[in-house]
PDB file of N, CA, C and O in Angstrom:
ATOM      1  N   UNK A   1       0.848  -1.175   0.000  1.00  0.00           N
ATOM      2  CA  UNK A   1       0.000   0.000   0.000  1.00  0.00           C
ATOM      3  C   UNK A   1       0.894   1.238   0.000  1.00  0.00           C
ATOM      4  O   UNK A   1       1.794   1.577   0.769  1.00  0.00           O
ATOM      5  N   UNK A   2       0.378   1.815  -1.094  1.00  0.00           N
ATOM      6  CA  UNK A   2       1.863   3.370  -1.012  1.00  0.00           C
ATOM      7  C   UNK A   2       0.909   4.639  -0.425  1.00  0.00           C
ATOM      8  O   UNK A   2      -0.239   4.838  -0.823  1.00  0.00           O
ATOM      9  N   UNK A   3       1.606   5.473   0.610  1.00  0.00           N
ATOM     10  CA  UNK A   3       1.111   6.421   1.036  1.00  0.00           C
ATOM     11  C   UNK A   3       1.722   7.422   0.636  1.00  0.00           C
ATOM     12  O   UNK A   3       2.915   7.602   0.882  1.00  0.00           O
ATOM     13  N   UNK A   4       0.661   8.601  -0.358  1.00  0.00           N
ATOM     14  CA  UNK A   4       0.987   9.454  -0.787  1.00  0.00           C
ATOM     15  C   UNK A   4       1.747  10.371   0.387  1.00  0.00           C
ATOM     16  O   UNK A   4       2.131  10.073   1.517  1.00  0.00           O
ATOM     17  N   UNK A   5       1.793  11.598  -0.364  1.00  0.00           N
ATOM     18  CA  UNK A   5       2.590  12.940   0.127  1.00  0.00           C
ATOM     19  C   UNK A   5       1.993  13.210   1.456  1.00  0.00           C
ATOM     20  O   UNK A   5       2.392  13.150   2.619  1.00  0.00           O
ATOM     21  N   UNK A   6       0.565  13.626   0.682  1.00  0.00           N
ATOM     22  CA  UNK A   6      -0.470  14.509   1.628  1.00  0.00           C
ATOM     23  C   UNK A   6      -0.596  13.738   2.687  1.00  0.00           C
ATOM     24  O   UNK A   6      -0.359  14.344   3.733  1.00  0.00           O
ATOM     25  N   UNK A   7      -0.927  12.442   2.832  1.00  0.00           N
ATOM     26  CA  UNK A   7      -1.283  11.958   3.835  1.00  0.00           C
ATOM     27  C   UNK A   7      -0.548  11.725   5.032  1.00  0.00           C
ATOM     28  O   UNK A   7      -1.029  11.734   6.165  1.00  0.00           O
ATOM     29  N   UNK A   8       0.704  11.503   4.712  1.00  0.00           N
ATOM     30  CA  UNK A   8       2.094  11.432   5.413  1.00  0.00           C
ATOM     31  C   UNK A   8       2.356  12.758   6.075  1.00  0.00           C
ATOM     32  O   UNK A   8       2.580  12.838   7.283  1.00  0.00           O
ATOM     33  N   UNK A   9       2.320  14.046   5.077  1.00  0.00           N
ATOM     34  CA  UNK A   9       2.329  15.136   5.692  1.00  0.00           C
ATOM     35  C   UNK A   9       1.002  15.710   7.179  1.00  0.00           C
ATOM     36  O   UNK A   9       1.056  16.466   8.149  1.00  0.00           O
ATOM     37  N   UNK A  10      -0.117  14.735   6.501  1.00  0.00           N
ATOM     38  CA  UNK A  10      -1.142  15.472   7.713  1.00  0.00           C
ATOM     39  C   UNK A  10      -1.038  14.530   9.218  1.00  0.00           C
ATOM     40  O   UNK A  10      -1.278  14.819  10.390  1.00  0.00           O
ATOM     41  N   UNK A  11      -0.506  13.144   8.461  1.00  0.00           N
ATOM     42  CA  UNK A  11      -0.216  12.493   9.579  1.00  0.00           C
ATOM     43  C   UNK A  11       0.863  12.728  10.707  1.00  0.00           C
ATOM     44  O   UNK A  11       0.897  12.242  11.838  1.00  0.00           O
ATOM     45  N   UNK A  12       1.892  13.762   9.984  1.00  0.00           N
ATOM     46  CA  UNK A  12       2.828  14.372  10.651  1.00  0.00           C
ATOM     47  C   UNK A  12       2.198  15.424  11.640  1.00  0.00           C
ATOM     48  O   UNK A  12       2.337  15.350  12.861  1.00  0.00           O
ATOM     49  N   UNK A  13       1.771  16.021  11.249  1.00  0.00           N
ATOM     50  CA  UNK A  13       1.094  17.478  11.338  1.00  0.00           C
ATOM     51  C   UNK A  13      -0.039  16.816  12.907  1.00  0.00           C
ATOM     52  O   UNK A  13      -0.101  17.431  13.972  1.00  0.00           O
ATOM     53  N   UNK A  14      -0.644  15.751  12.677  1.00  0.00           N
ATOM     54  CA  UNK A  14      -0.860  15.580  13.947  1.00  0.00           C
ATOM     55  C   UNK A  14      -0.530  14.824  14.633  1.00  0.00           C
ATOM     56  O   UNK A  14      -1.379  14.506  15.465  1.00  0.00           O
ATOM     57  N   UNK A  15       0.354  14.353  14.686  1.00  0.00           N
ATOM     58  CA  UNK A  15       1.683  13.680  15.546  1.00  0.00           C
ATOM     59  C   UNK A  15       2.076  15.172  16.365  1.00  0.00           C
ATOM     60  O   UNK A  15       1.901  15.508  17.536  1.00  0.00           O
ATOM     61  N   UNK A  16       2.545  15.729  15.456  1.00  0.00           N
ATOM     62  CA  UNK A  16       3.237  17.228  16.010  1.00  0.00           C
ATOM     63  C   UNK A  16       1.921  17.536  17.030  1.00  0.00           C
ATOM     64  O   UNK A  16       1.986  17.044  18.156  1.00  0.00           O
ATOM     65  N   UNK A  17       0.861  18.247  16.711  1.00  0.00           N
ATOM     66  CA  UNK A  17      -0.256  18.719  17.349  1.00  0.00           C
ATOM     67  C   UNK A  17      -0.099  18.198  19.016  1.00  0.00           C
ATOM     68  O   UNK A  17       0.332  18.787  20.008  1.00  0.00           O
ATOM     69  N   UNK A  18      -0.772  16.538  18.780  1.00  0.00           N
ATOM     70  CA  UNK A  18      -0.642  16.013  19.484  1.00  0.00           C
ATOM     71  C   UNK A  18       0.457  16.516  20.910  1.00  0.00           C
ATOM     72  O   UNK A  18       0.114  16.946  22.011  1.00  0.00           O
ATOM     73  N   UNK A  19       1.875  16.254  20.355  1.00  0.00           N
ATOM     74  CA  UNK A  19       2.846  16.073  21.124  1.00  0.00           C
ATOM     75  C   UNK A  19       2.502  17.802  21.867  1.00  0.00           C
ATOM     76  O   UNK A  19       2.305  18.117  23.041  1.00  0.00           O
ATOM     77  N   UNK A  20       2.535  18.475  20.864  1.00  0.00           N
ATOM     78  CA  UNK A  20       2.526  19.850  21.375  1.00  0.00           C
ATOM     79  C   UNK A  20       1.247  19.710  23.075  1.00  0.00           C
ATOM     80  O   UNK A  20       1.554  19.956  24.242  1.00  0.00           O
ATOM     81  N   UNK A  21       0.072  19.306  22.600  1.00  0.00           N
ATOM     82  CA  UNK A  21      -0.555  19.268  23.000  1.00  0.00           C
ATOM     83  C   UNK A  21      -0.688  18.736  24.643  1.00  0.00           C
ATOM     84  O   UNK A  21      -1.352  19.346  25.481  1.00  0.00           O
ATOM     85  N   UNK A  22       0.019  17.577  24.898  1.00  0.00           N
ATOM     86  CA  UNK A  22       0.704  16.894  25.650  1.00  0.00           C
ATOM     87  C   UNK A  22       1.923  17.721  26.270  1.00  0.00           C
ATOM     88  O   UNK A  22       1.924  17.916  27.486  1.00  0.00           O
ATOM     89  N   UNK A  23       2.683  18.081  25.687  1.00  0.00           N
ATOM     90  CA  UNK A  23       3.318  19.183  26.542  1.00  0.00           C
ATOM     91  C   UNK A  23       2.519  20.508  27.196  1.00  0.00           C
ATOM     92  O   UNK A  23       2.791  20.874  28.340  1.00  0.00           O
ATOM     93  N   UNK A  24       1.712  21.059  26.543  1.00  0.00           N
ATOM     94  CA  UNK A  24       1.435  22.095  27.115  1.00  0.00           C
ATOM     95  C   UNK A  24       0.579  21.323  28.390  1.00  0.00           C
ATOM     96  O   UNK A  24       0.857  21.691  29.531  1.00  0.00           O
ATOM     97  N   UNK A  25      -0.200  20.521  28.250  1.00  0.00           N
ATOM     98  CA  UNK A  25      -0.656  19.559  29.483  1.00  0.00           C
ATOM     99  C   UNK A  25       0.030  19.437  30.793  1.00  0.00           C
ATOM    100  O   UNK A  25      -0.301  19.709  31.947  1.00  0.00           O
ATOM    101  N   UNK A  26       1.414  18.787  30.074  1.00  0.00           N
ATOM    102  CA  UNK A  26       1.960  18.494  31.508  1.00  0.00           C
ATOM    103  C   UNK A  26       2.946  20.145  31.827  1.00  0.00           C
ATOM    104  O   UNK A  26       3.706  19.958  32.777  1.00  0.00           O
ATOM    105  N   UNK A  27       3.045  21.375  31.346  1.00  0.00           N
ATOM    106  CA  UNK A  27       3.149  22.479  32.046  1.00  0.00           C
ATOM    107  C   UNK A  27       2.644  22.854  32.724  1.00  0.00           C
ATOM    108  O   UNK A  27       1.429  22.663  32.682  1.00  0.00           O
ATOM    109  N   UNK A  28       3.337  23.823  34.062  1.00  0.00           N
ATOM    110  CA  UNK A  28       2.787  24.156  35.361  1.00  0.00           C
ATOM    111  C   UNK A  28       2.084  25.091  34.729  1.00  0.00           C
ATOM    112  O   UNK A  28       2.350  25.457  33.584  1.00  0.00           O
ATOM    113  N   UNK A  29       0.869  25.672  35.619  1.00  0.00           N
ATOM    114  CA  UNK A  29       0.281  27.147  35.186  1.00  0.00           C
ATOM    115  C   UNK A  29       0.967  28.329  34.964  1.00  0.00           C
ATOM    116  O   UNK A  29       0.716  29.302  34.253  1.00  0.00           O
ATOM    117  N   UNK A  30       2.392  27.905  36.127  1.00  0.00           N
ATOM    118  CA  UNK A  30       2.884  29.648  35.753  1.00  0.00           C
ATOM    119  C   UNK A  30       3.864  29.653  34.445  1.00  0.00           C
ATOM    120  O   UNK A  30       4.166  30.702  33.876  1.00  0.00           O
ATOM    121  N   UNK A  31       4.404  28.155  33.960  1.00  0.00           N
ATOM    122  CA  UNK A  31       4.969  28.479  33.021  1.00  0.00           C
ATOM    123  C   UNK A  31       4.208  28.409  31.642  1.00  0.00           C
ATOM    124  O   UNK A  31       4.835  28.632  30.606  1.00  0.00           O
ATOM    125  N   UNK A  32       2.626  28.049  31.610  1.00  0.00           N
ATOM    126  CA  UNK A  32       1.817  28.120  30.538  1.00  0.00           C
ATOM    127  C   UNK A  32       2.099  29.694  30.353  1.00  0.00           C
ATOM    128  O   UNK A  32       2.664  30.239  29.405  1.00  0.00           O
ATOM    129  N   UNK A  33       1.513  30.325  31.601  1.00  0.00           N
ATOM    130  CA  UNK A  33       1.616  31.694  31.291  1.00  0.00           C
ATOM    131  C   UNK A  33       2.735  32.324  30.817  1.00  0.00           C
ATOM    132  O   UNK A  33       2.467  33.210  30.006  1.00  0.00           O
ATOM    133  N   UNK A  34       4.299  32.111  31.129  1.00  0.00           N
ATOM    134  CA  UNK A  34       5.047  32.259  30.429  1.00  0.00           C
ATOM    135  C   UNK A  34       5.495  32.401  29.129  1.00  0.00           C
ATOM    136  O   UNK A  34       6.250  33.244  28.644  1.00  0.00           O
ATOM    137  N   UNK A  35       4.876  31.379  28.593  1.00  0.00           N
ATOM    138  CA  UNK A  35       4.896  30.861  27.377  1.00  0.00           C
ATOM    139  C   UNK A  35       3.824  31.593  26.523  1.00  0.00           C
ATOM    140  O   UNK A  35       4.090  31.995  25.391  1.00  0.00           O
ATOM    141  N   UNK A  36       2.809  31.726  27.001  1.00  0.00           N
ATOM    142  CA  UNK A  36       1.753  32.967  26.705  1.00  0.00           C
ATOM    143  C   UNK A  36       2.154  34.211  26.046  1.00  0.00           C
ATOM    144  O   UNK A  36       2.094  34.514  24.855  1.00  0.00           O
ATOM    145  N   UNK A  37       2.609  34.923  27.137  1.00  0.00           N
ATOM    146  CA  UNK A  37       3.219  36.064  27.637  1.00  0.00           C
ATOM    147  C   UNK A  37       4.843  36.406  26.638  1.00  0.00           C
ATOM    148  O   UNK A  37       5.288  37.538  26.450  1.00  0.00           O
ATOM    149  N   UNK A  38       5.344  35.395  26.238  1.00  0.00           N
ATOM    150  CA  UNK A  38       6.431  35.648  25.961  1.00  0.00           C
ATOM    151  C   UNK A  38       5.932  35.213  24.287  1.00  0.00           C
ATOM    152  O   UNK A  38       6.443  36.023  23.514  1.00  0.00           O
ATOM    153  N   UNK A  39       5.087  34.170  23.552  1.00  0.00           N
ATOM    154  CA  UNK A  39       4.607  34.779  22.348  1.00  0.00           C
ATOM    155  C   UNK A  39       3.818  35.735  21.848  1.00  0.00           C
ATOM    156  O   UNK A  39       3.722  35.973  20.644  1.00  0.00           O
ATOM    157  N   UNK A  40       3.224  36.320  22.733  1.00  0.00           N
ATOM    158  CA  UNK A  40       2.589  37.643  22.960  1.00  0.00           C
ATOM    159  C   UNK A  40       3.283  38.783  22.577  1.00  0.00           C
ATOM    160  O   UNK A  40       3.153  39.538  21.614  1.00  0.00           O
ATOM    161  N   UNK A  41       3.971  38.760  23.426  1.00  0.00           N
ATOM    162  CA  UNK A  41       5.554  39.618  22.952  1.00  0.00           C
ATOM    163  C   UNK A  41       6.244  39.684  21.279  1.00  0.00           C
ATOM    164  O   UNK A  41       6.362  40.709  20.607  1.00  0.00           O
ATOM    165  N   UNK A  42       6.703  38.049  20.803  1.00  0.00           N
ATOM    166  CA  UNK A  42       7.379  38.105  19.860  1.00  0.00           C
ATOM    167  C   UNK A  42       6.241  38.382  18.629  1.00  0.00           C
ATOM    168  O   UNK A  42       6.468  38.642  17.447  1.00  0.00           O
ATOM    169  N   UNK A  43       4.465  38.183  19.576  1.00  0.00           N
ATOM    170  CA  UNK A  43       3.614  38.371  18.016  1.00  0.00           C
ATOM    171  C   UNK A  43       3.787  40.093  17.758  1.00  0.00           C
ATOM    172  O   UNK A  43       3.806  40.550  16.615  1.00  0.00           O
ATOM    173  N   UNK A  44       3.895  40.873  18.856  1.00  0.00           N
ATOM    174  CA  UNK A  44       3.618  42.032  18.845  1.00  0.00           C
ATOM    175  C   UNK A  44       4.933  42.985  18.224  1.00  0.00           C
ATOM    176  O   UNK A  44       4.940  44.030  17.574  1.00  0.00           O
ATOM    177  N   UNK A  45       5.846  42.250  18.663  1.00  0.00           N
ATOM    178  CA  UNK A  45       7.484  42.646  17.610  1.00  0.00           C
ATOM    179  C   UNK A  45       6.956  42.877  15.754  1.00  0.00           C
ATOM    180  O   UNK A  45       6.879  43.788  14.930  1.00  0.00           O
ATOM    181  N   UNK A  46       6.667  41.222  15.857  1.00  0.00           N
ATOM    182  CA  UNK A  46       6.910  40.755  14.353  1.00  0.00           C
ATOM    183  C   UNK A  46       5.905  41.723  13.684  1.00  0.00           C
ATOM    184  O   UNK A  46       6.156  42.154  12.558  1.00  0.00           O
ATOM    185  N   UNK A  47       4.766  42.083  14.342  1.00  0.00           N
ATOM    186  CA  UNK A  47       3.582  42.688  13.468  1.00  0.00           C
ATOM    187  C   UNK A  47       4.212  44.197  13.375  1.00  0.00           C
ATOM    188  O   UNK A  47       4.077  44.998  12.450  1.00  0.00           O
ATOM    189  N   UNK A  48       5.141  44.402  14.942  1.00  0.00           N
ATOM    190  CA  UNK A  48       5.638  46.168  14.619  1.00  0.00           C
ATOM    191  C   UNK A  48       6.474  46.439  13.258  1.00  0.00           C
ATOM    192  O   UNK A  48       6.239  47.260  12.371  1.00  0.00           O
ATOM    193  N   UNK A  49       7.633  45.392  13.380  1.00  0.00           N
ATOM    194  CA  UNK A  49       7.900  45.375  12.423  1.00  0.00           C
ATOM    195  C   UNK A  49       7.579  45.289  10.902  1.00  0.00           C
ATOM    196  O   UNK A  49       8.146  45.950  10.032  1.00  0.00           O
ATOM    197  N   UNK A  50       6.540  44.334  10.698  1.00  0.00           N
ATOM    198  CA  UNK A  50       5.670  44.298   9.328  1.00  0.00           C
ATOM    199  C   UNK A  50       5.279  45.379   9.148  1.00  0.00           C
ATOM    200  O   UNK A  50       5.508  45.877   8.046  1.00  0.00           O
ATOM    201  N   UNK A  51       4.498  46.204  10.218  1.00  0.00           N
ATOM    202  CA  UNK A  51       3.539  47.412  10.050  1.00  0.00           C
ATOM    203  C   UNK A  51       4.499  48.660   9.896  1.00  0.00           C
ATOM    204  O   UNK A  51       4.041  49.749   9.549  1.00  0.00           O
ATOM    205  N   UNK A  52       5.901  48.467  10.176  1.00  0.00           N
ATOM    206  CA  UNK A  52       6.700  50.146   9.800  1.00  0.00           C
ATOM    207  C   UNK A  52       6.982  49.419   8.630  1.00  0.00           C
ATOM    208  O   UNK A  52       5.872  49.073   8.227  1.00  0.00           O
ATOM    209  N   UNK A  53       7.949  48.933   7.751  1.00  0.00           N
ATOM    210  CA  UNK A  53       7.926  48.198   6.859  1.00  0.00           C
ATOM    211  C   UNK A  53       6.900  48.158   5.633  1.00  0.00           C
ATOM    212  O   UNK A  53       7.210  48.298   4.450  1.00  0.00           O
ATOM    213  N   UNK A  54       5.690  47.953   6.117  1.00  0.00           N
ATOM    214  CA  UNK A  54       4.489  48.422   5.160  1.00  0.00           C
ATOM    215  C   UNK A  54       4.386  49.808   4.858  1.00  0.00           C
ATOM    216  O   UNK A  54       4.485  50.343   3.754  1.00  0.00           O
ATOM    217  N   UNK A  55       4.116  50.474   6.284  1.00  0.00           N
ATOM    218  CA  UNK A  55       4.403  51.947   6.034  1.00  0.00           C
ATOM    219  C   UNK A  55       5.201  52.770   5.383  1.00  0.00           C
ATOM    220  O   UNK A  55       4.805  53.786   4.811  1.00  0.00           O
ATOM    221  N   UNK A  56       6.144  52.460   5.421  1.00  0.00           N
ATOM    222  CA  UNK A  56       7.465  52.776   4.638  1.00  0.00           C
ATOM    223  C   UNK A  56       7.629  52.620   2.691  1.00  0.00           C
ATOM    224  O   UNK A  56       8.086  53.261   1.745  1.00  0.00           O
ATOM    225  N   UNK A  57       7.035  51.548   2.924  1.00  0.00           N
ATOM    226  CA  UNK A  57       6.841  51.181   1.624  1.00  0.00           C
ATOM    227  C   UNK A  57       5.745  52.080   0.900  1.00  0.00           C
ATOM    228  O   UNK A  57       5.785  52.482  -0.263  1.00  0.00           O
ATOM    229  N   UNK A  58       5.031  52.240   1.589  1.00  0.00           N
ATOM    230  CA  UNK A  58       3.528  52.770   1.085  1.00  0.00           C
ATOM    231  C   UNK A  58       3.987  53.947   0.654  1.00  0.00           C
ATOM    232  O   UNK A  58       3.814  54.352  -0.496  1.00  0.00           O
ATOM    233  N   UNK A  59       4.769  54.738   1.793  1.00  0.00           N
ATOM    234  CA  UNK A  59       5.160  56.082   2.088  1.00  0.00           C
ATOM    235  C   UNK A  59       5.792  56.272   0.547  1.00  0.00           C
ATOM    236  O   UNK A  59       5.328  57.159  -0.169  1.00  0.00           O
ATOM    237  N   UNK A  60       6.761  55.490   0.114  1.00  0.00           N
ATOM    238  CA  UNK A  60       7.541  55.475  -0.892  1.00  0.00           C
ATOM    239  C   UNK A  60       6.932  55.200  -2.107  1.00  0.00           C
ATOM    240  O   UNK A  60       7.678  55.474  -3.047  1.00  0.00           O
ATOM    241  N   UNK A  61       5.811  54.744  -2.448  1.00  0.00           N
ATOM    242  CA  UNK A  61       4.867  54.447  -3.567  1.00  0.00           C
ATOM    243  C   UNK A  61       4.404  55.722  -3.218  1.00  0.00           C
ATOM    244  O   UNK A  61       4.568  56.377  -4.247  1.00  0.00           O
ATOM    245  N   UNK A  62       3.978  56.367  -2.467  1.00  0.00           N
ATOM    246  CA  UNK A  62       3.429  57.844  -2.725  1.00  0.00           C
ATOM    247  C   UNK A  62       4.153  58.899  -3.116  1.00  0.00           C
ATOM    248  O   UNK A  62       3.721  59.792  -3.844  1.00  0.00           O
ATOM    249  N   UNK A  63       5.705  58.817  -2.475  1.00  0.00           N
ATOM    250  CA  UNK A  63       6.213  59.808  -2.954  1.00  0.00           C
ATOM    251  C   UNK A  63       6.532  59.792  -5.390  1.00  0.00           C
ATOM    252  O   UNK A  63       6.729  60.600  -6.297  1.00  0.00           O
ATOM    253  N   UNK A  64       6.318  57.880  -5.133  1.00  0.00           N
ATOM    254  CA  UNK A  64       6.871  58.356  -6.426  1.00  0.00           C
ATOM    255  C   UNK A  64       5.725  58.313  -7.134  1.00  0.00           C
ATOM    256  O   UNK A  64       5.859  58.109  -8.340  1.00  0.00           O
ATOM    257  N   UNK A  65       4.487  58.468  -6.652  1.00  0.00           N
ATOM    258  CA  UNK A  65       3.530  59.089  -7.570  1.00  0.00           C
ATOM    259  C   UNK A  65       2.331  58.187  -7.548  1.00  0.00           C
ATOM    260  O   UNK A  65       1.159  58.548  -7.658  1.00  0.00           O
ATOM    261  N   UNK A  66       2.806  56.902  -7.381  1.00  0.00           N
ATOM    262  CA  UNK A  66       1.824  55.032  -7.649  1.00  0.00           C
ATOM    263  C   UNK A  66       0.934  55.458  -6.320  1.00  0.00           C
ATOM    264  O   UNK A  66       1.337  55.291  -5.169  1.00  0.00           O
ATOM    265  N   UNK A  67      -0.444  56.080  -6.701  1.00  0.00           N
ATOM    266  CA  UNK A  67      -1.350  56.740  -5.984  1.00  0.00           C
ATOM    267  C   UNK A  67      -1.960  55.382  -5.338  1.00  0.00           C
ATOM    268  O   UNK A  67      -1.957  55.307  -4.109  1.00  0.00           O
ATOM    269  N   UNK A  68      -2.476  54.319  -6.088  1.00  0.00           N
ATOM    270  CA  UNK A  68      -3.567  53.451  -5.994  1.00  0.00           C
ATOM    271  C   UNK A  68      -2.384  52.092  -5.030  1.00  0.00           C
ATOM    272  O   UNK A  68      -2.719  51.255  -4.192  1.00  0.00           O
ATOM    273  N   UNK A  69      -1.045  52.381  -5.598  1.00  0.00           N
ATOM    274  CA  UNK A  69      -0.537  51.248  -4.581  1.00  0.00           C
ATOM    275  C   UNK A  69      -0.240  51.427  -2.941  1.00  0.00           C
ATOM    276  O   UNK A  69      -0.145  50.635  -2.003  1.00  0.00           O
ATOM    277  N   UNK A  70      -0.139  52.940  -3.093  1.00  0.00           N
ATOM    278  CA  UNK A  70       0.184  53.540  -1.851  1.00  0.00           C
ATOM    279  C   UNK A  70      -1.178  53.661  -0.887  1.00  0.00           C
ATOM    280  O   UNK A  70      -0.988  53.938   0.297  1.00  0.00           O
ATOM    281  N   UNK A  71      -2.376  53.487  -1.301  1.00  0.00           N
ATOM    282  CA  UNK A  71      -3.472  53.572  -0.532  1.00  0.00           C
ATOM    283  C   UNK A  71      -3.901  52.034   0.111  1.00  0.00           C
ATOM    284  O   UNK A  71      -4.327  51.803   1.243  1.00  0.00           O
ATOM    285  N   UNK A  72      -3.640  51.068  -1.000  1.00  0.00           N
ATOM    286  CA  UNK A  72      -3.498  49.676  -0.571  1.00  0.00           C
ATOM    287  C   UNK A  72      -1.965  49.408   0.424  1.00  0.00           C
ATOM    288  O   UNK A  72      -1.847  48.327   1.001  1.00  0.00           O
ATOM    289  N   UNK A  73      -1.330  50.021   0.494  1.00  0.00           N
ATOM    290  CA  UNK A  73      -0.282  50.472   1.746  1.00  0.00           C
ATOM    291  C   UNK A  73      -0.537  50.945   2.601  1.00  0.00           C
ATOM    292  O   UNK A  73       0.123  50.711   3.613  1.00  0.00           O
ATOM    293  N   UNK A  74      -1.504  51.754   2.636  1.00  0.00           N
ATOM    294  CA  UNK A  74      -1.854  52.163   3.593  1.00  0.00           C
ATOM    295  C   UNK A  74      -2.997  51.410   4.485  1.00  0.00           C
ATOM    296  O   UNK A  74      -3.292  51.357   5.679  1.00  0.00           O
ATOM    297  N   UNK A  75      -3.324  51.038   3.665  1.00  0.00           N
ATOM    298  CA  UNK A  75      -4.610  50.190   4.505  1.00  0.00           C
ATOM    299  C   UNK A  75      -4.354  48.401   4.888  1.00  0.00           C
ATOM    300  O   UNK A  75      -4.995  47.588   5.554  1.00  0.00           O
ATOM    301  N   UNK A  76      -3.109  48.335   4.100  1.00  0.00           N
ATOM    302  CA  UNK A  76      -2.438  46.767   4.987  1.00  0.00           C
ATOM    303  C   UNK A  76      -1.559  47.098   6.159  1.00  0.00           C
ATOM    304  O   UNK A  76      -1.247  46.258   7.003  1.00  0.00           O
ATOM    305  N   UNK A  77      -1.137  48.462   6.183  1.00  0.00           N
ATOM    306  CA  UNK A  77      -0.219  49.120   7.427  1.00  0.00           C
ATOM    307  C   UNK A  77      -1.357  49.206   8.197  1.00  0.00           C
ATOM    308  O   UNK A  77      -1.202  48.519   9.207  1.00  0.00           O
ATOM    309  N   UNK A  78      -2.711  49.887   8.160  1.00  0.00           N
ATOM    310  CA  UNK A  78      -3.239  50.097   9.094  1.00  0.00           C
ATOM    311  C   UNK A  78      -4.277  48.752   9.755  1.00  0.00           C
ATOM    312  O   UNK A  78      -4.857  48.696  10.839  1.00  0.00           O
ATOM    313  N   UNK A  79      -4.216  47.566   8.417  1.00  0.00           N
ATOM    314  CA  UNK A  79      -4.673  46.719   9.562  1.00  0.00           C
ATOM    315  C   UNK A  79      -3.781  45.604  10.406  1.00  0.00           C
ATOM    316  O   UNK A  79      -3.942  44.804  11.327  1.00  0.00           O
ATOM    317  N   UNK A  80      -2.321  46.236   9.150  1.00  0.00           N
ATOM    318  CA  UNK A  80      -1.334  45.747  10.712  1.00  0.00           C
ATOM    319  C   UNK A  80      -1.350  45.506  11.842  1.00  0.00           C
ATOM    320  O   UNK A  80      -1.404  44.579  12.650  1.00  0.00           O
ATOM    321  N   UNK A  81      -1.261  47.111  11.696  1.00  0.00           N
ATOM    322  CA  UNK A  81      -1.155  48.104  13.434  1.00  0.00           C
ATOM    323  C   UNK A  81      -2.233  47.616  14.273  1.00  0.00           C
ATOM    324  O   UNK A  81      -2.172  47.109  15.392  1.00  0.00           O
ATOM    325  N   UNK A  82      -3.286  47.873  13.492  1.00  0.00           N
ATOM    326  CA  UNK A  82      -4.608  46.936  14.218  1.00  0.00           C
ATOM    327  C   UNK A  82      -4.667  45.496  14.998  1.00  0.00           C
ATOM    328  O   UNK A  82      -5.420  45.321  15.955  1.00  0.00           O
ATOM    329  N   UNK A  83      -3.824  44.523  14.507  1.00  0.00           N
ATOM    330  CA  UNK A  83      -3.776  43.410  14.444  1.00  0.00           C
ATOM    331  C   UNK A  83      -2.580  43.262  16.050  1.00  0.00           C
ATOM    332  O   UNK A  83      -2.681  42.646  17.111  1.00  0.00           O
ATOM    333  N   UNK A  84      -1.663  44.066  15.533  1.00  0.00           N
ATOM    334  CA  UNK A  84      -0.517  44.559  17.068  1.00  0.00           C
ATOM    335  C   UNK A  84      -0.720  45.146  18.082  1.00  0.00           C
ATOM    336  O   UNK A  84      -0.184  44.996  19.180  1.00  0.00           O
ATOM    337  N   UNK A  85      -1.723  46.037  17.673  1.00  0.00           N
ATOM    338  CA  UNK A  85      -2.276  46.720  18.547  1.00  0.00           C
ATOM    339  C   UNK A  85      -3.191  45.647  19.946  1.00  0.00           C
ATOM    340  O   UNK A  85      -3.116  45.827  21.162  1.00  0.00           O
ATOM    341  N   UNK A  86      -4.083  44.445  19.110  1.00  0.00           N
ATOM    342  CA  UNK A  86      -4.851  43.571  20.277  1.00  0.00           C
ATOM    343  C   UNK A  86      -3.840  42.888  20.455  1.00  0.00           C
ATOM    344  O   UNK A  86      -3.967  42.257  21.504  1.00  0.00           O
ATOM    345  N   UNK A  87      -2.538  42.616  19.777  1.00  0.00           N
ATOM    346  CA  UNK A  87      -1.669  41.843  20.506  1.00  0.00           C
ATOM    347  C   UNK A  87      -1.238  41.812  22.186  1.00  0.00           C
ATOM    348  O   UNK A  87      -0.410  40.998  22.596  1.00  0.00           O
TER     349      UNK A  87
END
């Protein structure tokens, strides 16, 4: 019996889950929260970063004139910020 790609891959995928799952189980409460707290953090980096980055970009499609790309810059910067902001 040959097992394709996909199936191997989803069977991975919840192997992984699983295990994850099982660990966060046997963590104490205060280091769940840790762990919380500290991707909380790196989500709220990564999005600052995306969101000046976008901005920047946008900023720079406006100066050189690309009206319609710079407004779609502006409005993926601002639902960035949005997105970092509930971080």
């Amino acid at each position: 019996m040959d097992v394709d790609r996909s199936q191997r891959l989803a069977a991975m995928l919840t192997t992984l889950l699983v295990l994850a799952a099982v660990a966060w189980m046997e963590c104490p409460p205060w280091q769940r929260e840790l762990i919380k707290r500290t991707a909380r953090q790196k989500m709220y980096r990564l999005l600052h970063r995306l969101a000046r980055a976008s901005g920047r970009r946008a900023m720079g499609d406006e100066l050189a004139g690309r009206r319609s790309e710079a407004d779609a810059g502006y409005a993926f910067t601002f639902r960035l910020s949005s997105w970092r902001d509930r971080a």
